[in-house]
ROZA-289292 format. One record per residue (C-alpha): x, y, z; residue number from 0; residue in three letters. Coordinates in Angstrom, 1 decimal. Each point is the difference from the previous one (the first is absolute). Example, Ala and Ser with C-alpha at 12.3 -4.5 7.8 and 13.67 -1.06 7.14 Angstrom:
   east  north     up   k   r
   12.3   -4.5    7.8   0 ALA
    1.4    3.4   -0.7   1 SER
! end
This chain:
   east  north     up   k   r
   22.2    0.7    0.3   0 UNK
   -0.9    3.0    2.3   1 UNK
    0.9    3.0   -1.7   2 UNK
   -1.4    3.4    1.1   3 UNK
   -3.2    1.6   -1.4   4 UNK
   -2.8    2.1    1.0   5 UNK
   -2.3   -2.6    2.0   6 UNK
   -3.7    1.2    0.3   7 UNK
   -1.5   -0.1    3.4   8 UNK
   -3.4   -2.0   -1.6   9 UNK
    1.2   -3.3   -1.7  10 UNK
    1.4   -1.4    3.4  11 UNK
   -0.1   -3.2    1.8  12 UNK
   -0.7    1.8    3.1  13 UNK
   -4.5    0.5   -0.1  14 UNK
   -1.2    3.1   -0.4  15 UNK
   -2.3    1.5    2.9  16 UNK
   -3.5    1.1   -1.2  17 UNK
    0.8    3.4    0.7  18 UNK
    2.0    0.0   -3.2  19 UNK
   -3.1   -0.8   -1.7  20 UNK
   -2.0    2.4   -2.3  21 UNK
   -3.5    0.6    1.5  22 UNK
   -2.6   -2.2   -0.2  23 UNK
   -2.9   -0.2    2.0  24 UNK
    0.5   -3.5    2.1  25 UNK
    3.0    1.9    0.7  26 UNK
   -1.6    2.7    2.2  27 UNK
    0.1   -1.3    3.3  28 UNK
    4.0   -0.4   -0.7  29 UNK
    2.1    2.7    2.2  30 UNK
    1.4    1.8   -2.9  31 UNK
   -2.4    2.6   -1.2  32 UNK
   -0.7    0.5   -3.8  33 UNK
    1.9    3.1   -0.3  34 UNK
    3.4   -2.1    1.0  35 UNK
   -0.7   -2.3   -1.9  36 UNK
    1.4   -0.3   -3.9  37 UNK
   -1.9    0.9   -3.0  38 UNK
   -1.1   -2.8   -1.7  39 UNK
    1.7    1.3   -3.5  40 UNK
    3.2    0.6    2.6  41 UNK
    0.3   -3.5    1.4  42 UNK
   -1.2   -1.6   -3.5  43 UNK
    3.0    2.0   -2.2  44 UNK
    2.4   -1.1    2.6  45 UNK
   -0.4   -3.3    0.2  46 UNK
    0.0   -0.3   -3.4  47 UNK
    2.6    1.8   -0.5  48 UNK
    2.3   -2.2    2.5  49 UNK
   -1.3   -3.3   -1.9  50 UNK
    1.8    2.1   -3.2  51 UNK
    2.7    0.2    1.5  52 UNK
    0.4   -3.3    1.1  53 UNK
   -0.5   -1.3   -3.2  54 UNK
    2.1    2.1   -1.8  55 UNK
    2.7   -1.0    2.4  56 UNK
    0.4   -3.9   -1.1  57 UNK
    3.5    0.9   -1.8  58 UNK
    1.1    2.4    2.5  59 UNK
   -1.1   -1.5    3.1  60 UNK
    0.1   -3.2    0.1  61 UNK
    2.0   -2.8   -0.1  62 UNK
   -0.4   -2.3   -3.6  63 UNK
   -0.4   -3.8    1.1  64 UNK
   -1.0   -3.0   -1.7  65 UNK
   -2.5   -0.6   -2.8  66 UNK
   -3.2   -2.5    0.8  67 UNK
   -2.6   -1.8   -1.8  68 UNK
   -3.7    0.5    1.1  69 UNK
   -2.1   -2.5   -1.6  70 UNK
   -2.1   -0.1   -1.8  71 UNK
    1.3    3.6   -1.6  72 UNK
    2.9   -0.9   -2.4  73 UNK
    1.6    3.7    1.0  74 UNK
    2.9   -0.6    2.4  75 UNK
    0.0    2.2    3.0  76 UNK
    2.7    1.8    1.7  77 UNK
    0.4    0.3    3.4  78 UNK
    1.3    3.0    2.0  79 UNK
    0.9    0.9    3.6  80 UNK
    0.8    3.5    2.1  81 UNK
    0.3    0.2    3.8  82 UNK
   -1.1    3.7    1.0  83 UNK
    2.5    0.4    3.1  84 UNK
   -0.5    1.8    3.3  85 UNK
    2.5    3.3   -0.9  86 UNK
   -2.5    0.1   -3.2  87 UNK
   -3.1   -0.3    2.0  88 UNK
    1.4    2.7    2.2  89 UNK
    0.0    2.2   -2.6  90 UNK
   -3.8   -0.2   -1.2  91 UNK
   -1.9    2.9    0.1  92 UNK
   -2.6   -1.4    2.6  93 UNK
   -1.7    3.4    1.3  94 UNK
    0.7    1.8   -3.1  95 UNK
   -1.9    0.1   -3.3  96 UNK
   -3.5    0.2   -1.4  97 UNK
   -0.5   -3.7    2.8  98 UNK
    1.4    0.6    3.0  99 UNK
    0.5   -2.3    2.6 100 UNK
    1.6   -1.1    3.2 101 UNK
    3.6   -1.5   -0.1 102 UNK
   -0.2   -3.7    1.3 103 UNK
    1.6   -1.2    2.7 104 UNK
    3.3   -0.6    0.8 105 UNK
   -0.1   -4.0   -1.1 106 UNK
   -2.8    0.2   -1.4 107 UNK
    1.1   -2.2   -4.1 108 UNK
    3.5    1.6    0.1 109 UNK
    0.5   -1.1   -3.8 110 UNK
   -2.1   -0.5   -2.4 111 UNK
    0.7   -3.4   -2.6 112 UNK
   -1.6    0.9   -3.5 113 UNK
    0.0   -3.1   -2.7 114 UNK
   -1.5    1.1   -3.4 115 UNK
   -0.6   -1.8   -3.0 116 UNK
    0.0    1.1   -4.2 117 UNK
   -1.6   -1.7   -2.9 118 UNK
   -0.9    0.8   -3.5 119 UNK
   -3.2   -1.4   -1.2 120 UNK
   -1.3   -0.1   -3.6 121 UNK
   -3.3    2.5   -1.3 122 UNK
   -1.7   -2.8   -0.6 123 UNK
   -3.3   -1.3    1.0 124 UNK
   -0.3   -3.0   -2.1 125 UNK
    2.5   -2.2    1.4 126 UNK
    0.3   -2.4    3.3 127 UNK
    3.1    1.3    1.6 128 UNK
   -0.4    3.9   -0.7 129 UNK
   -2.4    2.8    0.4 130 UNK
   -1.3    3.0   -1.6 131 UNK
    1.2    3.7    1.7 132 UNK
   -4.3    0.8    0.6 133 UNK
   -0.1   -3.4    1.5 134 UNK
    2.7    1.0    2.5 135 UNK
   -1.8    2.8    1.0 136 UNK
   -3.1   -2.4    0.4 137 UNK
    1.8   -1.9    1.9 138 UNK
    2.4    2.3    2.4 139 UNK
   -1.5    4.0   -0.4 140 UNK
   -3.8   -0.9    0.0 141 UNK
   -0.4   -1.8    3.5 142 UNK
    3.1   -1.2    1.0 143 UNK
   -0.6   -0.8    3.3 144 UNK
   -3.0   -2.7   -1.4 145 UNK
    2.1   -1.0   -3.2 146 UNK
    2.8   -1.2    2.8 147 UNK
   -2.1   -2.1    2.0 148 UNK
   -1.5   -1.4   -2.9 149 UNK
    3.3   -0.8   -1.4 150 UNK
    2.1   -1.1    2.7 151 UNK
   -0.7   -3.3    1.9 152 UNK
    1.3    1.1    3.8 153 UNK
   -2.5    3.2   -0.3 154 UNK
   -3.3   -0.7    1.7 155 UNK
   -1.3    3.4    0.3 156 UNK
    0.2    3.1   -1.4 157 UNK
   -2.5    2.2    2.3 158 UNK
    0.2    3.9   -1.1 159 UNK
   -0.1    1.8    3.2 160 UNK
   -0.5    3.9   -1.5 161 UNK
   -0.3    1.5   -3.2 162 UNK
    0.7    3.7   -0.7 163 UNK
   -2.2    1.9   -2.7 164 UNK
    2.5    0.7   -1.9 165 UNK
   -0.7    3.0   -3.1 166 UNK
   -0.3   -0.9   -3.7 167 UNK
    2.8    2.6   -0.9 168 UNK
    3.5   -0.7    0.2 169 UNK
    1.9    0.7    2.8 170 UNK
    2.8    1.3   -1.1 171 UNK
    1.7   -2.3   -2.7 172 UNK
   -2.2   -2.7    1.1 173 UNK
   -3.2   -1.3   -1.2 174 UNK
   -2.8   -2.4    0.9 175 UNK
    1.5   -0.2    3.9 176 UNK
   -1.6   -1.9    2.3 177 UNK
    0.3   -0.2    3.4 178 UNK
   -0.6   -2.7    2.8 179 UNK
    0.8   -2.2    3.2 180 UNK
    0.1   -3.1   -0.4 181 UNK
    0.1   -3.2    2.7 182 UNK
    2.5   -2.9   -2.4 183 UNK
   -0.8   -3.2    2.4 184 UNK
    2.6   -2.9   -1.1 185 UNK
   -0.2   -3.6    0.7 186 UNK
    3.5   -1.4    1.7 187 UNK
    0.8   -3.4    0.3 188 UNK
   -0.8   -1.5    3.4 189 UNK
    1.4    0.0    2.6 190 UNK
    0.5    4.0   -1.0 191 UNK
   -2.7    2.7    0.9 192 UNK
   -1.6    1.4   -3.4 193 UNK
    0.7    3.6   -0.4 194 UNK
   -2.0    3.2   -0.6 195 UNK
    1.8    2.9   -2.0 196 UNK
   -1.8    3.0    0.2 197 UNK
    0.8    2.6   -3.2 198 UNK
   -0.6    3.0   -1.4 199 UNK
   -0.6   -0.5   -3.6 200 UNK
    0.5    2.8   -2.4 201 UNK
    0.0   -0.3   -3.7 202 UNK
    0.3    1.7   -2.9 203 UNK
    0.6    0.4   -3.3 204 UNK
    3.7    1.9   -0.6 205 UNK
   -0.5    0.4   -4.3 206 UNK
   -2.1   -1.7   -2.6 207 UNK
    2.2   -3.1   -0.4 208 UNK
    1.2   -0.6    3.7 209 UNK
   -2.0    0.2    4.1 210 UNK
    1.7   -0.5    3.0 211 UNK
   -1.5   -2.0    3.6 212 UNK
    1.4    1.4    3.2 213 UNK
   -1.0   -2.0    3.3 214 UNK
    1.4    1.6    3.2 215 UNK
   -1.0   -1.8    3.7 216 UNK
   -2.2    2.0    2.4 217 UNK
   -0.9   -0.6    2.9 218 UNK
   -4.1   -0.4    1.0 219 UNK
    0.0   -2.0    3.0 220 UNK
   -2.3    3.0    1.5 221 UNK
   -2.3   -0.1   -2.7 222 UNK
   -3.6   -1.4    0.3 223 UNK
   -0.3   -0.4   -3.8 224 UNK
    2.6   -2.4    0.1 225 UNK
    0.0   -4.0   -0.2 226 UNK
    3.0   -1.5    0.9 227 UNK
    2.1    2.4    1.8 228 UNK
   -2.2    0.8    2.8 229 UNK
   -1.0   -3.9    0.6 230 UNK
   -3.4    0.7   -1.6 231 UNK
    0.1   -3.1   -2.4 232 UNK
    0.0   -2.3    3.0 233 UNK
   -3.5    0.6    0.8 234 UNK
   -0.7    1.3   -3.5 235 UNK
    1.7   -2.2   -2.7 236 UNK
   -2.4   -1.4   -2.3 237 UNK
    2.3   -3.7   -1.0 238 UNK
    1.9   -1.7    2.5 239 UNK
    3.3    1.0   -1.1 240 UNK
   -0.8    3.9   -0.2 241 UNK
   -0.6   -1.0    4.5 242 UNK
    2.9   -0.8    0.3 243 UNK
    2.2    1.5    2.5 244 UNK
    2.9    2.5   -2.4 245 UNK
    3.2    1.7    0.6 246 UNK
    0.0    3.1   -1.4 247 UNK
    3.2    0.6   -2.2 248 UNK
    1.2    3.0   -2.6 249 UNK
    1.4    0.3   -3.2 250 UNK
    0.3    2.9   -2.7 251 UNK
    0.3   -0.5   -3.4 252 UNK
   -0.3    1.6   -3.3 253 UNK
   -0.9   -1.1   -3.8 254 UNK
    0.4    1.7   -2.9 255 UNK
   -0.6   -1.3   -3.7 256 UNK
    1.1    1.9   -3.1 257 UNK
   -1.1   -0.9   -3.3 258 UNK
    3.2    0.7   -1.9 259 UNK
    1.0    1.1   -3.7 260 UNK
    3.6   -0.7    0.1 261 UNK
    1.3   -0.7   -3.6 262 UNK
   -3.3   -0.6   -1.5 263 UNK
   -0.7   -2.5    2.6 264 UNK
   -3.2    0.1    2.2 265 UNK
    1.2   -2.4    3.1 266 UNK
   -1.5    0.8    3.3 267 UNK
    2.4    0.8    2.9 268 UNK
   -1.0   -1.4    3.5 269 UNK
    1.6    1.8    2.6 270 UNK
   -0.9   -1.2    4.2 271 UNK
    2.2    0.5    3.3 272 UNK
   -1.3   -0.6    3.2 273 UNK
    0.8   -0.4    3.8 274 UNK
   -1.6   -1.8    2.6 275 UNK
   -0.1   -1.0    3.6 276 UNK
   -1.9   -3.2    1.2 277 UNK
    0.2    0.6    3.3 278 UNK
   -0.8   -2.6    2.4 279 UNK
    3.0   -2.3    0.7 280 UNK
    1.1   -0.6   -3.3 281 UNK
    3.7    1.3   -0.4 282 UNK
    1.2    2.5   -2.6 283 UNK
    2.3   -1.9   -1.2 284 UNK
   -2.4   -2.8   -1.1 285 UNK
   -2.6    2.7   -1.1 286 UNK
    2.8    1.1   -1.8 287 UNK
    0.3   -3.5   -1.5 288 UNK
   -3.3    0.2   -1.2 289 UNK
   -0.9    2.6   -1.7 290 UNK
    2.0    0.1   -3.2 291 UNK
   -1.9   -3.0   -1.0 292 UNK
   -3.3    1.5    0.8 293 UNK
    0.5    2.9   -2.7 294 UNK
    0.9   -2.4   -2.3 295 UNK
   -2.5   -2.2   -0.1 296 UNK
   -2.5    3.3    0.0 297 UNK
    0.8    0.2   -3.7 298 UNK
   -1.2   -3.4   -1.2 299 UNK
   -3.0    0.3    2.9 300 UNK
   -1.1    3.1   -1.7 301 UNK
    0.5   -0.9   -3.8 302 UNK
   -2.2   -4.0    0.8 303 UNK
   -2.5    2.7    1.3 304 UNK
   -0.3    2.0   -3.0 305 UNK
   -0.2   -3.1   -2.1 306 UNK
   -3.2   -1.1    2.0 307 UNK
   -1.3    3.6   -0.2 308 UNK
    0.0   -0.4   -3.6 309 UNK
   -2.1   -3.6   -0.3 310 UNK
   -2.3    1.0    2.5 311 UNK
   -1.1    3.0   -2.8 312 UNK
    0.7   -2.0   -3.0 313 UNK
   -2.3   -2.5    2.0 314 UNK
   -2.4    2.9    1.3 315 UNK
    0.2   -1.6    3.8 316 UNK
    2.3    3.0    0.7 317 UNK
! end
């Protein structure tokens, strides 16, 4: 299901250059000035504000598909799939806006495939299969980039490339924002390269009772600071595995959890679309293949996690 809809230039599959970035100061020797470059409150709200939209655009959006179980959560999951097509991607606002940026090239990810996924979750922090809504945003708002790695199996790294200072106040209806680039290094079965997804991480609190997780790929191959993208980890890499040789893929993806109050009920609403390119040889269609199962099994990945959180303190080894 395409439909039409205003498409932000920011939560692409195409990377963004590091002259979109805000300032920071290991981006100085970059070729685009401060002055061009956005506000850090600019690029922050927008992002943001696209991973809103995406959300809120579930219904609307996207195409309803089946319903899955993700051990060891007893919460069914439903799947859900949109392909962003070339006459919509035409239409994005690429050099317009508070981010502007350069149109990418003719070929360049004509479409885009989004899958998503929905779950509610019970409030509760005293049973096996569930979690509470402060231990969601343990687990997802409050390092998300670690919390991943530590919770899914493929993920071998999670090495933050750049963190913005971001202020205490809110920035616009956002609070507690933070603000990073992050190198996701995943394990693929032989005889398949591991890959390297470099991100921009922004999250953020959208309300008292619900935050939001945008990831949009950049691109940092020029940049010294970084591990993986620039080949650094093969003389640098402190295990074995973070030496070896990586293909460097992209994905965006957004997550939002609501802690809801619907007819006296207090079930917690897991909202998460993404799209992705592995690059290398691997064929779309097989990626395609893929990836629906991935989100799914994110749910019961995460929710085993939160369970081991919890003896570790009950334990005090945590």
């Amino acid at each position: 299901m395409s439909g039409t809809t205003n498409l932000g230039n920011l939560l692409r599959i195409n990377p963004l250059p590091l002259s979109a970035l805000p300032a920071h100061p290991a981006l100085n020797g970059d070729e685009s000035s401060a002055s061009n470059r956005p506000s850090l409150s600019e690029f922050t709200s927008a992002a943001l504000d696209e991973g809103t939209a995406l959300v809120s655009s579930i219904d609307q959006k996207f195409k309803a598909r089946s319903w899955k179980s993700s051990p060891p959560s007893s919460s069914k999951v439903q799947l859900f799939s949109r392909t962003v097509t070339a006459s919509e991607l035409s239409k994005v606002p690429w050099t317009a806006g508070p981010v502007p940026r350069q149109k990418p090239a003719p070929g360049d990810n004509t479409e885009e495939a989004w899958f998503a996924r929905r779950s509610y979750h019970a409030n509760d922090s005293n049973t096996n299969d569930a979690a509470s809504y402060s231990e969601f945003e343990e687990g997802l708002l409050e390092k998300h980039s670690e919390h991943e790695k530590e919770y899914t199996p493929d993920v071998y790294d999670a090495y933050e490339v750049l963190r913005w200072d971001v202020p205490a106040e809110n920035i616009g209806k956002y609070s507690h924002v933070n603000m990073r680039v992050v190198e996701m290094a995943h394990h693929i079965p032989a005889p398949l390269a591991n890959r390297v997804f470099s991100v921009v991480v922004v999250t953020a609190k959208t309300s008292d009772t619900s935050f939001l997780v945008v990831q949009i790929p950049v691109d940092i191959r020029s940049l010294s600071g970084a591990l993986y993208s620039n080949d650094r980890h093969l003389r640098e890499g402190d295990t074995s595995i973070k030496r070896k040789k990586v293909i460097l893929g992209v994905y965006a993806s957004v997550e939002g959890v609501t802690l809801r109050h619907d007819n006296d009920r207090k079930d917690i609403e897991w909202i998460m679309g993404t799209t992705s390119d592995a690059k290398g040889w691997l064929p779309m269609s097989m990626q395609k293949m893929g990836v629906p199962g991935a989100v799914v099994k994110d749910v019961g990945l995460f929710l085993a996690w939160v369970k081991k959180q919890r003896e570790k303190k009950q334990t005090g080894t945590g």
